[in-house]
LODREN-412146 format. One record per residue (C-alpha): residue number from 1; residue in one letter; x negated, y negated, z. Coordinates in steps of 0.5 Angstrom, whole numbers, always signed. Layout:
R | NUM | A | X | Y | Z
...
This chain:
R | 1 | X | +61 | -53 | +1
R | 2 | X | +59 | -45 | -1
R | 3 | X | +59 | -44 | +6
R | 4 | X | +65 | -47 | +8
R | 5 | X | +69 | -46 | +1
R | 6 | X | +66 | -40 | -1
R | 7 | X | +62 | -39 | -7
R | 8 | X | +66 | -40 | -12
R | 9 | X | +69 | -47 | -10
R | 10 | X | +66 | -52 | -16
R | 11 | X | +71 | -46 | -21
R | 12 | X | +77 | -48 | -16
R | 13 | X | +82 | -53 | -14
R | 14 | X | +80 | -54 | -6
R | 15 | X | +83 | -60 | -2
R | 16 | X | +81 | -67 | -1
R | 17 | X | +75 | -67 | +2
R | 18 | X | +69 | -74 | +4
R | 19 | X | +64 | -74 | +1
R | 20 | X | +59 | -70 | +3
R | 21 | X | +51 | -73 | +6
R | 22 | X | +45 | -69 | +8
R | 23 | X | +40 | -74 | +12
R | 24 | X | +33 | -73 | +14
R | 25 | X | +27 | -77 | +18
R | 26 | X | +22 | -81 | +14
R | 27 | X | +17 | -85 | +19
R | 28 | X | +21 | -85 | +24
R | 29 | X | +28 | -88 | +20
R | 30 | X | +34 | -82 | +18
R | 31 | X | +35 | -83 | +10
R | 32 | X | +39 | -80 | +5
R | 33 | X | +35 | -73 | +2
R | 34 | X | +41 | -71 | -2
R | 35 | X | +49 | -72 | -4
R | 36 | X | +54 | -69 | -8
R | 37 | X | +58 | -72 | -13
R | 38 | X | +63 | -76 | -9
R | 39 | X | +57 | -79 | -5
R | 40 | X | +53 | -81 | -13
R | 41 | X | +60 | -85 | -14
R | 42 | X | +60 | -89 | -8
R | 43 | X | +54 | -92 | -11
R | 44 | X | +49 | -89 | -5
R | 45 | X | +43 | -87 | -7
R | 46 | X | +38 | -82 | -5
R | 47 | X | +32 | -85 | +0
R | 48 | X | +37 | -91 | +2
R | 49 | X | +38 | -91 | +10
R | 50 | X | +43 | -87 | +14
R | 51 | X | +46 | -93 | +17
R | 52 | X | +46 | -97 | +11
R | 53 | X | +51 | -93 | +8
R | 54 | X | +54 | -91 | +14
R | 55 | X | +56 | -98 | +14
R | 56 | X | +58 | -99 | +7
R | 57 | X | +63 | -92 | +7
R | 58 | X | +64 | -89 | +14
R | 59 | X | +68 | -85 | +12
R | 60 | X | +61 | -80 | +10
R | 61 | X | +60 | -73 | +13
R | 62 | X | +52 | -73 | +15
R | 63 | X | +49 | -67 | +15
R | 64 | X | +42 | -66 | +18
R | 65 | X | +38 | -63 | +12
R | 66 | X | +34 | -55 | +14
R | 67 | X | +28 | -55 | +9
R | 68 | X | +28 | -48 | +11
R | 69 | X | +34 | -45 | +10
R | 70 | X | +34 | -49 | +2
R | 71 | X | +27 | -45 | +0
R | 72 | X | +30 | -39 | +2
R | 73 | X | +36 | -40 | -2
R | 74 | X | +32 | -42 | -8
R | 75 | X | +28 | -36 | -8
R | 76 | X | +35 | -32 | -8
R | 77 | X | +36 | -36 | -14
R | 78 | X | +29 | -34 | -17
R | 79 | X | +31 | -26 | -15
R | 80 | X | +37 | -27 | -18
R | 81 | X | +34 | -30 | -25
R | 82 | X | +31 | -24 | -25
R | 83 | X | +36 | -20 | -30
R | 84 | X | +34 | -26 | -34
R | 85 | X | +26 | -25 | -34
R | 86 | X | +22 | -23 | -29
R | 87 | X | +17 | -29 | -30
R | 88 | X | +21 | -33 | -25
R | 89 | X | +17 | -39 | -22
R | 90 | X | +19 | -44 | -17
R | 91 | X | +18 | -52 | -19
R | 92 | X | +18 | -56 | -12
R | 93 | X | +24 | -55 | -8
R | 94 | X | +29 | -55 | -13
R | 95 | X | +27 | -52 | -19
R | 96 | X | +26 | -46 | -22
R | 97 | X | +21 | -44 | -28
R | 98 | X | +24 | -38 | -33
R | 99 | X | +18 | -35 | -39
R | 100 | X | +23 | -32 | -43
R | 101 | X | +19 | -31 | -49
R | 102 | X | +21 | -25 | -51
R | 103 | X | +27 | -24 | -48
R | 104 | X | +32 | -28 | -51
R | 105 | X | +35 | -23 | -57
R | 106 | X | +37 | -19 | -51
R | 107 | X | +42 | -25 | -49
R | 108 | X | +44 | -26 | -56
R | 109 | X | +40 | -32 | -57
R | 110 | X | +37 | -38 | -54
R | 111 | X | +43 | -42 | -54
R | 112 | X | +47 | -36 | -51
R | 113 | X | +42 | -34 | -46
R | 114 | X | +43 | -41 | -43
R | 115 | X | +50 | -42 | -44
R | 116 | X | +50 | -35 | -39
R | 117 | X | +46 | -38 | -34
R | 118 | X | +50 | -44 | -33
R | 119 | X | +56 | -41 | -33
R | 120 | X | +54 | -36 | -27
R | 121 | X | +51 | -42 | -24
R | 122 | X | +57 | -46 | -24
R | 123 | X | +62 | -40 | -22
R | 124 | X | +57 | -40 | -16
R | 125 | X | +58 | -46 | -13
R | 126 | X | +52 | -49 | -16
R | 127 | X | +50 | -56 | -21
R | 128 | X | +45 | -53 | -24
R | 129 | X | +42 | -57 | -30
R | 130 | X | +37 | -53 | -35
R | 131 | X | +33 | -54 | -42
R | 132 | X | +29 | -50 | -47
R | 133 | X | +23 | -52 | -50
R | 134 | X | +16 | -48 | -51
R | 135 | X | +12 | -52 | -47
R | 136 | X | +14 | -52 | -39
R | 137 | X | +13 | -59 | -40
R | 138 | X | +18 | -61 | -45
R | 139 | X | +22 | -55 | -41
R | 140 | X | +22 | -59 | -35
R | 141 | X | +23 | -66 | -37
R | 142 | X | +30 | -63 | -41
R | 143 | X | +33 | -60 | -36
R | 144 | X | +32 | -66 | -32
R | 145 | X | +34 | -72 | -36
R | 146 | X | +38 | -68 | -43
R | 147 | X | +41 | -62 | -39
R | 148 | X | +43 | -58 | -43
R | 149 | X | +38 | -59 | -49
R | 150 | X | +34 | -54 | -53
R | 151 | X | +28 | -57 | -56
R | 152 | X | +26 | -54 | -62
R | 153 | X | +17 | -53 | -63
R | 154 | X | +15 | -60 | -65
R | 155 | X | +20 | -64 | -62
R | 156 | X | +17 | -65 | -57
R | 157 | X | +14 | -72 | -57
R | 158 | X | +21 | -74 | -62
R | 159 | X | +25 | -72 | -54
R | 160 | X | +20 | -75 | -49
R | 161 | X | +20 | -82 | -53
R | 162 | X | +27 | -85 | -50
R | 163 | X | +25 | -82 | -43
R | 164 | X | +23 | -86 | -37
R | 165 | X | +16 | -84 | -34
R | 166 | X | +19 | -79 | -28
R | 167 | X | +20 | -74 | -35
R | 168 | X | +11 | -73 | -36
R | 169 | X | +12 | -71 | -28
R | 170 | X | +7 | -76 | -25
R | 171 | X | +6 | -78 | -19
R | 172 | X | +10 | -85 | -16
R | 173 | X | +3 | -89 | -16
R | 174 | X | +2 | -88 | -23
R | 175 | X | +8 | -89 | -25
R | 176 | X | +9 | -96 | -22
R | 177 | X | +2 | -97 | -23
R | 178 | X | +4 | -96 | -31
R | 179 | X | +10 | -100 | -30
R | 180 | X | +6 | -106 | -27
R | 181 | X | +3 | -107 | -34
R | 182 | X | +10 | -107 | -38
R | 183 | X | +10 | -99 | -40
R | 184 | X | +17 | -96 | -38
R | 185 | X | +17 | -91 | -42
R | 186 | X | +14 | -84 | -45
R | 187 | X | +14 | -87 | -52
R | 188 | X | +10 | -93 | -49
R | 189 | X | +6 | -89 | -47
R | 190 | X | +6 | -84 | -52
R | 191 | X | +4 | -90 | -58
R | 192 | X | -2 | -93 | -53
R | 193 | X | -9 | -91 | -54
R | 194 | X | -12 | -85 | -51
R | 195 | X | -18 | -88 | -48
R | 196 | X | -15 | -94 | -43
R | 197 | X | -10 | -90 | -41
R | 198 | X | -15 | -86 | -39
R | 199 | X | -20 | -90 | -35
R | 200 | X | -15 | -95 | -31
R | 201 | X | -10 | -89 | -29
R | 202 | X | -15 | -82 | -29
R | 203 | X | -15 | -75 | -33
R | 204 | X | -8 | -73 | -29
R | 205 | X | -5 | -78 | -34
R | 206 | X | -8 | -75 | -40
R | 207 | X | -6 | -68 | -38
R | 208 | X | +1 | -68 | -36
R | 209 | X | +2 | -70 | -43
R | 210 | X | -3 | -66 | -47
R | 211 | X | +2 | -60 | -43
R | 212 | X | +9 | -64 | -45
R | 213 | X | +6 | -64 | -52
R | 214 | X | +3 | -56 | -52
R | 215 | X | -4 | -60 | -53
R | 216 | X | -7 | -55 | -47
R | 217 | X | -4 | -49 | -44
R | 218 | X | +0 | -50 | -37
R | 219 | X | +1 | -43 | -35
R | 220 | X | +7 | -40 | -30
R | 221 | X | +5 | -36 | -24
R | 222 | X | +11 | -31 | -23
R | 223 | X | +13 | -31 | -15
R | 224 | X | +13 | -23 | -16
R | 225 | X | +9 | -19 | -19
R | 226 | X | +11 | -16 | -26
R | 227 | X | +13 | -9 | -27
R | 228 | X | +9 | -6 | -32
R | 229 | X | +15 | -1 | -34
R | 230 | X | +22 | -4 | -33
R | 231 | X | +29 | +0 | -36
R | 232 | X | +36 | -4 | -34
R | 233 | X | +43 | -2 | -36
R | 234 | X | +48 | -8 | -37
R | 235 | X | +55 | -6 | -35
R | 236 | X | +61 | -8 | -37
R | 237 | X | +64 | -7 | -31
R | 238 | X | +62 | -8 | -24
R | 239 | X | +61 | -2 | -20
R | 240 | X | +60 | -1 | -13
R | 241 | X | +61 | +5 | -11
R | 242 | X | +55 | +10 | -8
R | 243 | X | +56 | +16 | -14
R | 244 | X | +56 | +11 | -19
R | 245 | X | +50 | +8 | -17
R | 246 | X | +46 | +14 | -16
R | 247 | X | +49 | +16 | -24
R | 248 | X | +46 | +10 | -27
R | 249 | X | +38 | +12 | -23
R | 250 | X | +39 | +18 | -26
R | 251 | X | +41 | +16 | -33
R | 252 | X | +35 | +10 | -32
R | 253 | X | +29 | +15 | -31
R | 254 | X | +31 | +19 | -36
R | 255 | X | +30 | +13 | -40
R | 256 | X | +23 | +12 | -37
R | 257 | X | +20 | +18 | -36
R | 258 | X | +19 | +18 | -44
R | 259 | X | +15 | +12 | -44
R | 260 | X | +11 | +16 | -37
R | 261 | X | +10 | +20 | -42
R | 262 | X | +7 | +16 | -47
R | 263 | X | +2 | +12 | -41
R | 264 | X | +0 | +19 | -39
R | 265 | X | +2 | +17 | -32
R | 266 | X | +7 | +18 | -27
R | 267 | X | +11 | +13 | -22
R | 268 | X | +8 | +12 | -15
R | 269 | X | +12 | +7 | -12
R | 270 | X | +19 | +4 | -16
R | 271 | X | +24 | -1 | -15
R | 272 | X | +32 | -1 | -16
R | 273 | X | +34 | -9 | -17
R | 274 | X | +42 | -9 | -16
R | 275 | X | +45 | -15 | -19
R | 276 | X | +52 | -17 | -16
R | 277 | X | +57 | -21 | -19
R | 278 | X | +56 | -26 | -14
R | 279 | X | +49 | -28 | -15
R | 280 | X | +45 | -23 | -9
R | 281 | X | +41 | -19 | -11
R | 282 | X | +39 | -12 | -7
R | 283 | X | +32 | -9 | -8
R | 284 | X | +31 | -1 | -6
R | 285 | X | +24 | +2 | -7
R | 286 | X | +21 | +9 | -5
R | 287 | X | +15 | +11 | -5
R | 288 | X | +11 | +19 | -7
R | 289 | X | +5 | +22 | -6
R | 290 | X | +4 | +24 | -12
R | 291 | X | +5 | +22 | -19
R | 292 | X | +13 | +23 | -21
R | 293 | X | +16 | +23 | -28
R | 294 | X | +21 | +28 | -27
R | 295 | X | +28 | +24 | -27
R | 296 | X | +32 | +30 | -23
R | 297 | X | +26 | +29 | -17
R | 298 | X | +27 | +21 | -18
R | 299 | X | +34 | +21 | -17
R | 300 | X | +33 | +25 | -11
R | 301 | X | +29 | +21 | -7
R | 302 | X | +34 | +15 | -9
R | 303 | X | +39 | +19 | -6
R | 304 | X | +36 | +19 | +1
R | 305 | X | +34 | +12 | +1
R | 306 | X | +41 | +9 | -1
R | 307 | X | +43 | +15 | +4
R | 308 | X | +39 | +11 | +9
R | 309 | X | +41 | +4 | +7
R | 310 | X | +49 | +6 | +6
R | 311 | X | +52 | +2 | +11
R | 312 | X | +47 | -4 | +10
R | 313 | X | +47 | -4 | +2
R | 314 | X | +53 | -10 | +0
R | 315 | X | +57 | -9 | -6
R | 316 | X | +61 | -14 | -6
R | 317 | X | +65 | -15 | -12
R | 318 | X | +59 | -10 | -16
R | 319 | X | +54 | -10 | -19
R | 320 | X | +53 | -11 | -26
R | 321 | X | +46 | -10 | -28
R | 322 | X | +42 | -5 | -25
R | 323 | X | +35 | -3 | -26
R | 324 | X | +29 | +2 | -24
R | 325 | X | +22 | -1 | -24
R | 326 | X | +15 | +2 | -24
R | 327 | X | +11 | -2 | -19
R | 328 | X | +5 | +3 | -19
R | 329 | X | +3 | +8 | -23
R | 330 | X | -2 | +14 | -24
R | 331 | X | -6 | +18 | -28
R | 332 | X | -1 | +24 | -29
R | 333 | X | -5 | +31 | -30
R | 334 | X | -2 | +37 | -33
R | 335 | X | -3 | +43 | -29
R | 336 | X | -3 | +50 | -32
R | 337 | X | +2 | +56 | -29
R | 338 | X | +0 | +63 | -29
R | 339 | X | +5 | +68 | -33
R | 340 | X | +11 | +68 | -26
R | 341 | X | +10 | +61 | -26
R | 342 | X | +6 | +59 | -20
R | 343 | X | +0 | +55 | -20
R | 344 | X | -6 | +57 | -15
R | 345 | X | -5 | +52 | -9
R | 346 | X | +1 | +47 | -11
R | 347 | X | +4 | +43 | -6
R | 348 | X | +8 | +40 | -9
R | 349 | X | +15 | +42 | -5
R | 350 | X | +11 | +40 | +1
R | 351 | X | +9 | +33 | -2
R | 352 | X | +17 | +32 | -5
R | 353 | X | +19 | +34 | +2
R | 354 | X | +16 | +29 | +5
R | 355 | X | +18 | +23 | +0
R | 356 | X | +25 | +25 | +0
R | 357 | X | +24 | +24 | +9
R | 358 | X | +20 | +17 | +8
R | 359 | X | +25 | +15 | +3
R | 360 | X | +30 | +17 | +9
R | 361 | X | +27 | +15 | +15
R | 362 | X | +22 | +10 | +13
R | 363 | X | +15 | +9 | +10
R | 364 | X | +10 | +12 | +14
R | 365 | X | +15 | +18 | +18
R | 366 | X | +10 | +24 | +15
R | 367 | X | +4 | +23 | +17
R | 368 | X | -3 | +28 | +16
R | 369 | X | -9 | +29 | +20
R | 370 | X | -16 | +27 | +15
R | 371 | X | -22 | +28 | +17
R | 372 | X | -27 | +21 | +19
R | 373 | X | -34 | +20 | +18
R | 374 | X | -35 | +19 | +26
R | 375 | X | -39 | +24 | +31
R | 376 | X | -35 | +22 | +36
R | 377 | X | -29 | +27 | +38
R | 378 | X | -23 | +22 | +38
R | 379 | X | -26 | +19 | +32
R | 380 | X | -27 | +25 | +28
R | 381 | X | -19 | +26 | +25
R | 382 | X | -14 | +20 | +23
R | 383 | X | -7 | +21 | +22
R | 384 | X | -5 | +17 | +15
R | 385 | X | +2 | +17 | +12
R | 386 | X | +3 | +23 | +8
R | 387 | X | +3 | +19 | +1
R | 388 | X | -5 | +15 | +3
R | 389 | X | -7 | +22 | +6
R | 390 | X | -6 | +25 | +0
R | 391 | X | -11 | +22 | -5
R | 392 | X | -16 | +20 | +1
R | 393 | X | -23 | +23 | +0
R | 394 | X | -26 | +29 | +5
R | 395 | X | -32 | +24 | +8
R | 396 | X | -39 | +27 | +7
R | 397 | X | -42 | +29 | +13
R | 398 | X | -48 | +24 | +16
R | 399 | X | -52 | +32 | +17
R | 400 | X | -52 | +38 | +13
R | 401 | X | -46 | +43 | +16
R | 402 | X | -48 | +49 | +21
R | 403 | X | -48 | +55 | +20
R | 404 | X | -41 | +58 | +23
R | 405 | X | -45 | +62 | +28
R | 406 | X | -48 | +55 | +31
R | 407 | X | -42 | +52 | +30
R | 408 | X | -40 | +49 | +38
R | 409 | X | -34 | +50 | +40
R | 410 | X | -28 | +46 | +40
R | 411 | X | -22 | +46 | +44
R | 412 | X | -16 | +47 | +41
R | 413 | X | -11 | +41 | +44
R | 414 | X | -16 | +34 | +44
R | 415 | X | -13 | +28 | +47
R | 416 | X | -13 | +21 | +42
R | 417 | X | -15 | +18 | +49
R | 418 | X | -20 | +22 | +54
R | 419 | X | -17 | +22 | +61
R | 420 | X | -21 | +19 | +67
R | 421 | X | -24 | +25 | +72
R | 422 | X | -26 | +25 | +79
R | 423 | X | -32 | +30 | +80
R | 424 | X | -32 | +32 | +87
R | 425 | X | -39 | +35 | +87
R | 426 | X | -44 | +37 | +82
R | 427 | X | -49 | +44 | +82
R | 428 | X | -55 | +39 | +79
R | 429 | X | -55 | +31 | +78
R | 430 | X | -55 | +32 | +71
R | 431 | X | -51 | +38 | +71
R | 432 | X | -44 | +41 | +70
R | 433 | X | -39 | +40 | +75
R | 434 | X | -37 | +44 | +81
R | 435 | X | -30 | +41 | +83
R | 436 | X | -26 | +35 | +80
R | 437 | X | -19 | +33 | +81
R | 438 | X | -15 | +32 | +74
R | 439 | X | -9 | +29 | +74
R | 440 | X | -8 | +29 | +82
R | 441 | X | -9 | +36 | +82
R | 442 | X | -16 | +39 | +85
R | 443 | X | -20 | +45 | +81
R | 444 | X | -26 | +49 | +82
R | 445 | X | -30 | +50 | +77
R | 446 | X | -33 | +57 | +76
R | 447 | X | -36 | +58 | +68
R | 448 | X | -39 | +52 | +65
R | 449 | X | -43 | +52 | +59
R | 450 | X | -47 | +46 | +56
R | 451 | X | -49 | +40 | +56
R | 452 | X | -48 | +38 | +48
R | 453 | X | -51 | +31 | +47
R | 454 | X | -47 | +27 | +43
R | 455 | X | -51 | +19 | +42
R | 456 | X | -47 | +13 | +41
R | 457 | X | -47 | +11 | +33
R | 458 | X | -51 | +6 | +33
R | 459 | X | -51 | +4 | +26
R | 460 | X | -44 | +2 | +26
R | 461 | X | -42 | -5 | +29
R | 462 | X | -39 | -6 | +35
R | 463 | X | -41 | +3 | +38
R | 464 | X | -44 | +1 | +45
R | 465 | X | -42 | +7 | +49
R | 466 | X | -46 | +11 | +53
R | 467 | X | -48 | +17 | +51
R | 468 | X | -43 | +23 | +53
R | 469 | X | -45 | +30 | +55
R | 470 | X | -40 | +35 | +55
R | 471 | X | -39 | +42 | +58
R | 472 | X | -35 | +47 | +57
R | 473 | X | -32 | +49 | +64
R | 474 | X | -28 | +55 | +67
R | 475 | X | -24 | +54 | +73
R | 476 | X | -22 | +60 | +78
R | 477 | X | -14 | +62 | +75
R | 478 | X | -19 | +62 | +68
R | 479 | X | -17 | +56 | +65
R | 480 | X | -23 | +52 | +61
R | 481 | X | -23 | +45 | +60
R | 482 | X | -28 | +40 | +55
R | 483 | X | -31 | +35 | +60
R | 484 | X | -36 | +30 | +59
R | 485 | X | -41 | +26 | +62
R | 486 | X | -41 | +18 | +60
R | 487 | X | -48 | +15 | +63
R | 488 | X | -54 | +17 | +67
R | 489 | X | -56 | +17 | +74
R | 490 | X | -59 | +11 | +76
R | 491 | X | -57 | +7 | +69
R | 492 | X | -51 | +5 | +74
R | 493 | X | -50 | +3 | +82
R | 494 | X | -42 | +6 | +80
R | 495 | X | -46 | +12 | +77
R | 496 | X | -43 | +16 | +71
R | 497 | X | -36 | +16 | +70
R | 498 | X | -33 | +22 | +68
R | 499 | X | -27 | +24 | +63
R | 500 | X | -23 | +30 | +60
R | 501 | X | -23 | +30 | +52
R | 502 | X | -19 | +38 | +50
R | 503 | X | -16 | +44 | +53
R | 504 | X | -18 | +51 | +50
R | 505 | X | -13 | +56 | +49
């Protein structure tokens, strides 16, 4: 009906419509899985067959139920409960669990908070049934059989008395087991004594309503991880436009950089939640490479990201809350200037450049040159995103550095991946090459100086290859070349193959 109608269409006078079925297969038989109010009148129920109702009331509009497409819709509505709490949990395939301790006084109260949830459900197009008690336990059973209740502490027991069994969350062979020996409802179950109940029906039982009662702890896992510094805005009215956007982050890491500076740390990844009026929720995020607290340096990154997103980022009919998270956080060290406000060795300019390019161009754009723990050539430097490259700690070497004028000599182009050689002829067997063909082109070598042995490293899991010998030779225009010998004579009838690893200048 959302689909067809629009979101709004509970709130509206909509045409005269049948009622509306969603089917599914349950062994082999199509059975009702859902039905809206309409449906519920006409006396059919969920789990009745398909036919059967078809039979009674052909008029019935069927729908085939897509699993898929209903999870995906309930965890849009857990982002969007974010603006409520970000303990946002989801229960089965049509529930939702929301920890608002602490977060009720900012809606006006508990009674407030959850007149505004089901308003904007209903304007959304839901039914929605909800309650509110301490334990989640009680919570659950309110919002399902005394919608829309709030359950003061202690009340508990008192509210889950006249409930049937389905309210203590059991299991239906519990449940009918239970109801086999005259207990039909929670009271009853409440009013028996502990130590049968707990010998026919199992330890299940006992805790499910120790969790109704407060009696033990349930804890609520949230689907996303909480920030640990969060600040938002409420606006009275909604905006869409990109300037105003862009306004309110700055406005909003104004306000977090004084908590920043409380912690004694600075932002690493942040995250902008935009909520829209109708229900959707976009969430923007950037990342830096070095701890950031300075507001004007955090508007600028979000610039270039909601830059980037312009054309993608759906306003709708605004967005009515707005707020900047702290995802990830570091230690932020105060560094001291010299009298003309230099700091030796800060790249600072270089590190916001290239946050401000990832921000635009996506995660991992810049990247930078580390150094490996690895002997061989092609293994000893990896391009990291610029962000990881920063932090990422210089390898100690495996041997105590040479000495400058020991140090062999290294081209200056090395290739990632060494190329295939086809040496036509050699001085010696174990020597350089006199000719090879490279790349389809036939050099004569005139210079060659080697060979430096580089073995296999042979304490790292998976390093099988053969020793390398290379040299570096000249050819006749007075080009030089860093060419290696995988492999012996005689270790293979194919002989030693040959590969190309860098050009020197």
């Amino acid at each position: 009906m959302r689909q067809r109608l629009g979101r709004s269409w509970r709130s509206q006078l909509t045409a005269a419509r049948p009622p509306l079925v969603i089917s599914h297969r349950e062994k082999n038989t199509q059975r009702i899985a859902a039905l809206d109010e309409q449906a519920e009148r006409l006396r059919l129920k969920p789990g009745m067959g398909i036919a059967d109702a078809r039979a009674m009331h052909p008029g019935i509009e069927i729908v085939e139920a897509d699993p898929a497409a209903d999870r995906r819709l309930l965890e849009s509505l857990a982002d969007w409960c974010d603006r409520y709490t970000p303990l946002v949990a989801l229960d089965g395939s049509d529930g939702l669990f929301l920890d608002i301790t602490g977060c009720a006084h900012l809606f006006g109260g508990e009674r407030a908070l959850l007149d505004d949830l089901l308003a904007r459900f209903f304007h959304q197009g839901f039914d929605v049934r909800a309650g509110l008690a301490s334990t989640p336990g009680a919570a659950w059973a309110a919002a399902r059989f005394r919608s829309p209740d709030i359950v003061e502490p202690g009340d508990e027991e008192k509210m889950l008395e006249p409930l049937p069994l389905a309210a203590l969350r059991l299991e239906p062979a519990t449940i009918a087991g239970l109801e086999s020996v005259g207990l039909r409802n929670a009271g009853a179950i409440l009013r028996s004594p502990r130590a049968p109940l707990a010998r026919r029906f199992g330890a299940a039982l006992m805790a499910r309503i120790d969790q109704a009662l407060g009696r033990i702890e349930e804890a609520i896992s949230p689907r996303l991880p909480v920030a640990p510094l969060s600040v938002e805005r409420h606006l009275a009215e909604p905006v869409g436009l990109m300037e105003d956007i862009e306004r309110l982050v700055l406005l909003l890491a104004t306000s977090l950089k004084a908590d920043l500076e409380r912690r004694g740390e600075g932002a690493r990844a942040l995250q902008l939640l935009l909520f829209r009026v109708d229900g959707m929720v976009s969430r923007v995020s950037v990342g830096t490479s070095r701890p950031l607290r300075a507001p004007e340096l955090v508007a600028r990154l979000f610039h270039e990201r909601l830059t980037a997103l312009e054309d993608t980022l759906d306003a709708g009919y605004g967005f009515d809350l707005v707020r900047l998270s702290v995802l990830a956080a570091a230690p932020f060290d105060m560094v001291q200037a010299d009298l003309a406000g230099e700091v030796a060795g800060n790249d600072e300019d270089l590190a916001l450049f290239a946050d401000r390019v990832d921000a635009r161009l996506g995660s991992g754009t810049v990247q930078k040159s580390v150094l490996v723990a690895s002997h061989i050539p092609e293994q000893a430097v990896a391009a990291l995103p610029f962000a990881a490259a920063v932090g990422a700690a210089m390898p100690a070497r495996a041997v105590p550095a040479p000495q400058p004028s020991a140090m062999p000599e290294r081209p200056i182009r090395l290739f990632s991946n060494p190329e295939p050689v086809e040496v036509m002829a050699a001085e010696i067997p174990e020597g350089p090459p006199a000719r090879f063909r490279w790349r389809r082109v036939l050099y004569d070598v005139v210079r060659a100086e080697g060979p430096e042995r580089i073995a296999p490293e042979w304490w790292r899991e998976g390093a099988d290859t053969p020793t390398r010998d290379y040299f570096r030779v000249q050819d006749a225009a007075g080009r030089r070349y860093w060419l290696f010998r995988q492999g012996f004579y005689g270790e293979d009838k194919a002989g030693p193959r040959w590969f190309m690893q860098g050009l020197f200048a």
